[in-house]
N, C-alpha and C positions, 0 to 999 in steps of 0.2 A: 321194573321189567322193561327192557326195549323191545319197539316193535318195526320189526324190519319190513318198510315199502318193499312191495314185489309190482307196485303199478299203480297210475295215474288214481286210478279208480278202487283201488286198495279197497272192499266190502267192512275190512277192520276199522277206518278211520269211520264208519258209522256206528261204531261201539260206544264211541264216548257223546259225552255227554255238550263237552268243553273242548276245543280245538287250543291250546294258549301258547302264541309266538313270546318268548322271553325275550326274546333282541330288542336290542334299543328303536327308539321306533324312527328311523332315520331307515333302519335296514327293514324295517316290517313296511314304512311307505315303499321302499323299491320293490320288495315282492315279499311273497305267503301262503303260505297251504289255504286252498280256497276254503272261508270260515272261519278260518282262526282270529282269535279275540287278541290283542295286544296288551301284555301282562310285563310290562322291562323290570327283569330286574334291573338294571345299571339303563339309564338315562343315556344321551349321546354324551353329554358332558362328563358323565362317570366314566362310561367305556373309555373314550376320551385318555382322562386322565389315568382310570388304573394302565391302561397299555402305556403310555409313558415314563408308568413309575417300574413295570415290567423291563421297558427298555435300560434305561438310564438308573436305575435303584438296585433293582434285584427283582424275580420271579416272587419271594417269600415277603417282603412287603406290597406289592401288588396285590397277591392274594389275599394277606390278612386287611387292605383296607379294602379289599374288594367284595371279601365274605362277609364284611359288616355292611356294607352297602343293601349287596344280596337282600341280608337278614331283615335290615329295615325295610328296603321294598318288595320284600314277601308279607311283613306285616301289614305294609299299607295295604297290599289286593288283598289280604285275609280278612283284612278288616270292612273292607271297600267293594270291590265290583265281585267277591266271592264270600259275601256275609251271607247271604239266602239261599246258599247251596248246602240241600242236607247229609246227612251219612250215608246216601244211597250215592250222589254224585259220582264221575266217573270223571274224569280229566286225561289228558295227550298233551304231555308238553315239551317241545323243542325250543332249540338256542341253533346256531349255526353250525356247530357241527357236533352238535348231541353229546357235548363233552361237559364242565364245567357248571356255567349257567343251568342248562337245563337240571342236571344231577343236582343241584343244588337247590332249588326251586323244588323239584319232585320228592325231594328227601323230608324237607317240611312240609308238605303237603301230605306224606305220608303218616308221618308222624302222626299228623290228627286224625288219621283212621282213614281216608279219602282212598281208593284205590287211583291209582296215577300212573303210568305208563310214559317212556320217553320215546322216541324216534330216535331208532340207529343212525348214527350219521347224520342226524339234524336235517336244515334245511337244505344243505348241498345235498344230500338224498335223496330225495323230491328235487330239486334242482336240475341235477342229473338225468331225471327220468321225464322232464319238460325237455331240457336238451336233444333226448334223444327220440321223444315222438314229434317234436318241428322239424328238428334239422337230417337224424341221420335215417329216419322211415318215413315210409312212401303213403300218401294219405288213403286210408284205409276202405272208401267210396269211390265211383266214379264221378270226375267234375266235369260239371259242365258251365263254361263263365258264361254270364251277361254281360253284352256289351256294349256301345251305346254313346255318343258324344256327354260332355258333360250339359246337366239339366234334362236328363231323359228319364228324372224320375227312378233311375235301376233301383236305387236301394228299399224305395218305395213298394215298387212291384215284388221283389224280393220278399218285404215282410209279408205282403199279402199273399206269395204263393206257400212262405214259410206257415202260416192261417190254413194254409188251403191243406198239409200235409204232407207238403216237398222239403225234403232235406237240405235247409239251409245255411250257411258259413255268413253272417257279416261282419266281414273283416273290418270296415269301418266304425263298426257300434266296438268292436271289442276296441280296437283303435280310438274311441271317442274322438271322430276327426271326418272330417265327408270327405278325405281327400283332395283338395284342391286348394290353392292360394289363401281363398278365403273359409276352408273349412273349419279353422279352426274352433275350439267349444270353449267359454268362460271356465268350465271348471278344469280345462287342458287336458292331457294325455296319461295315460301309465303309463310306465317306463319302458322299457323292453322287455325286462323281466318279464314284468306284469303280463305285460299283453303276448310273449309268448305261452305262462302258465294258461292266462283264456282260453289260446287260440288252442293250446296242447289237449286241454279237456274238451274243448268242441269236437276236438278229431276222434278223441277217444268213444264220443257220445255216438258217432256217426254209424248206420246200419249198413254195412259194407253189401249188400245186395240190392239196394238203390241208391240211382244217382245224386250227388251232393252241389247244389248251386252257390255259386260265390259269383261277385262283381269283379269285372275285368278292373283292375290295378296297375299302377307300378307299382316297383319294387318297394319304394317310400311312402306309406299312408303317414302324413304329416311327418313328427320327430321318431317314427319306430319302421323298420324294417320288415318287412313281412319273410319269416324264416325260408332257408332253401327248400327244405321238403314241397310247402305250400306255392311258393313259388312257381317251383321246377312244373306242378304239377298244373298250375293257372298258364304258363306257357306253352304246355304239349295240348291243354286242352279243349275240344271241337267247344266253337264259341255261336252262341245267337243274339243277331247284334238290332238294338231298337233303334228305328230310322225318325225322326221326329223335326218337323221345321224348326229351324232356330228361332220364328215369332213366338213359338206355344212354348221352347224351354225356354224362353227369357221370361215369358209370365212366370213360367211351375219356377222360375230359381228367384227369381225378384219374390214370391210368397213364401217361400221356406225359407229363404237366408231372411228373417227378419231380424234378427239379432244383432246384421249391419245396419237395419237402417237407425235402430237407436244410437250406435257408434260410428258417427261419418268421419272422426278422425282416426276409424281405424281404418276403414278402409281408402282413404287416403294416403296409410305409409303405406298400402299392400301396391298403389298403384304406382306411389312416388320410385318405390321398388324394381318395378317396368318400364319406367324411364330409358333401361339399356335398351330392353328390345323392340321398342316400336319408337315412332318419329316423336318431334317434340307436341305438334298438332293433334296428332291422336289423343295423347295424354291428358292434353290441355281440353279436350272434349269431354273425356270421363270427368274428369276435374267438375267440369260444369255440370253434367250429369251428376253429380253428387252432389253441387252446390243448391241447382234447382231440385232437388228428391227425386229425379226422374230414374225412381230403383229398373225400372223395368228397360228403359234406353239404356244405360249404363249395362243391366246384364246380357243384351242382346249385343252390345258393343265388345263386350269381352269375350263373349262365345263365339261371335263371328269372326273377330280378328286377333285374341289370344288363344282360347282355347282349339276350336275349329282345326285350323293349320296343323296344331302340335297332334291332335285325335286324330287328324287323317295319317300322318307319318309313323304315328302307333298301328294304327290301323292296318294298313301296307306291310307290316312286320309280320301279321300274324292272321293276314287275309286266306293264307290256304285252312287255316282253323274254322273261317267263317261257316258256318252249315245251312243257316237259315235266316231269314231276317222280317223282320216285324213292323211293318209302317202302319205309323199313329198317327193322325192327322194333328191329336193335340191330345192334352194332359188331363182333361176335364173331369174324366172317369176314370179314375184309375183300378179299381175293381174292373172294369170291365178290359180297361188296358193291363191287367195282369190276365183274366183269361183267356185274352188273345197270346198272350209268352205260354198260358201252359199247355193250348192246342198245338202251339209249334212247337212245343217241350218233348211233346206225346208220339208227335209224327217223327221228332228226330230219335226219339228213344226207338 
């Protein structure tokens, strides 16, 4: 039986029991129906190679060495990650586009009495319907950005008013990336794909009769784009922006970016990097800053004369958005530095 997506949030994909991507799992790391277990029939190297015996051979040898393929790596999950599933089990199983693969997979699964169900259309399916709630619909709450030089703690304050019962978006957790030079994370980023499906069901999640918080951005959080929809809607939208000396966020980012101080040659090519935009003496400062561990001088050096400059020029862009603004003396409390964003939250609502 195919079961035809009507939305992100599809009540039917709670039926089953088992979500199972067939695709090779080269296409299951670029993206996947959120849940699904990774079950390939055909390997990269099998896909691989049957599509080239398709090209250059014929369609009918392709096929028949790619149904014995199929057939052994259906035996192996029968045998393997779906031996402790009884006769009640329940299985969803898609290939890219709900043709071949999946029909194939489903067919011996049924066979052993399992009830099994495929997705119309596979994963372009679902694909299509991420497509079209980032990029061609309007986000479905009102937004309102944080905003804030970099080291002002926003994402911080965020989780804690998201605790508190405020509608929140982090586009950087879904992004795995704090946005800036050095935000990157050891285990890196999801793809676009990826991190459009996140950000697709965030939107879907979202209670269109209160307002929804996100952090002011660019368009770029690390290697992934933040879609038009979301975008469109972080630039029309009334912004409150956190005012903080740049002494208290060189502390709060010299304590969270710890992850640099155990890798001083990473952050070395980030500065070797920087080299074009600022003099050779500045550089040669950081430099030393990192040679003596002085994490806290070095972040204060960056915010004041890399970051700073570029934040005010953003800033200026989107100053008639500004609504209200929030001066922190410093970082210390940040509990008590998020109920100060949601008194000013309350007055602007």
């Amino acid at each position: 039986m195919a079961l035809t997506l009507t939305g992100l949030s599809d009540p039917a994909l709670a039926g089953f029991d088992d979500i199972i991507d067939v695709r090779s799992p080269a296409e299951y790391a670029a993206d996947h129906l959120p849940g699904a277990i990774n079950l390939p029939v055909l390997d990269d190297a099998e896909r691989a190679r049957v599509g080239t015996i398709y090209k250059q051979v014929s369609p009918f040898d392709a096929r028949k060495i790619g149904g014995a393929l199929v057939a052994a790596n259906a035996a192996r999950h029968i045998a393997g990650p779906l031996a402790d599933r009884d006769g009640s089990w329940r299985g969803l199983v898609y290939c890219w586009r709900g043709g071949q693969r999946s029909g194939s997979f489903a067919t011996i699964l049924s066979q052993i009495g399992w009830r099994v169900d495929r997705i119309e259309g596979g994963y372009k399916a679902w694909r299509a319907l991420v497509v079209d709630r980032v990029q061609n619909r309007p986000v479905p709450a009102p937004v309102i950005v944080l905003d804030g030089n970099t080291g002002s703690a926003k994402t911080a304050i965020l989780n804690r008013l998201a605790r508190r019962g405020w509608q929140v978006i982090n586009l950087e957790g879904l992004a795995n990336h704090r946005g800036s030079l050095f935000g990157g994370r050891a285990e890196g980023q999801p793809g676009q794909k990826l991190f459009e499906g996140r950000l697709a069901l965030a939107l879907e999640a979202l209670d269109p009769a209160r307002p929804v918080l996100v952090e002011a951005e660019s368009s770029r959080i690390g290697a992934v784009t933040v879609p038009k929809a979301m975008w469109q809607a972080i630039c029309a939208a009334p912004r409150l922006r956190l005012e903080v000396p740049v002494a208290a966020r060189a502390g709060y980012t010299a304590a969270t970016y710890d992850d640099m101080v155990v890798d001083p040659a990473r952050v070395e090519a980030i500065l070797a990097a920087l080299s074009r935009l600022h003099p050779a003496e500045r550089i040669e400062g950081w430099q030393a800053a990192v040679a003596a561990g002085d994490w806290r001088g070095l972040a204060e050096g960056l915010l004041r004369d890399h970051y700073d400059p570029r934040y005010l020029k953003h800033r200026l862009r989107y100053a008639e958005r500004e609504k209200a603004v929030v001066v922190l003396e410093d970082l210390r409390d940040l509990d008590e530095a998020a109920g100060r964003v949601e008194a000013a939250l309350a007055r602007l609502a």
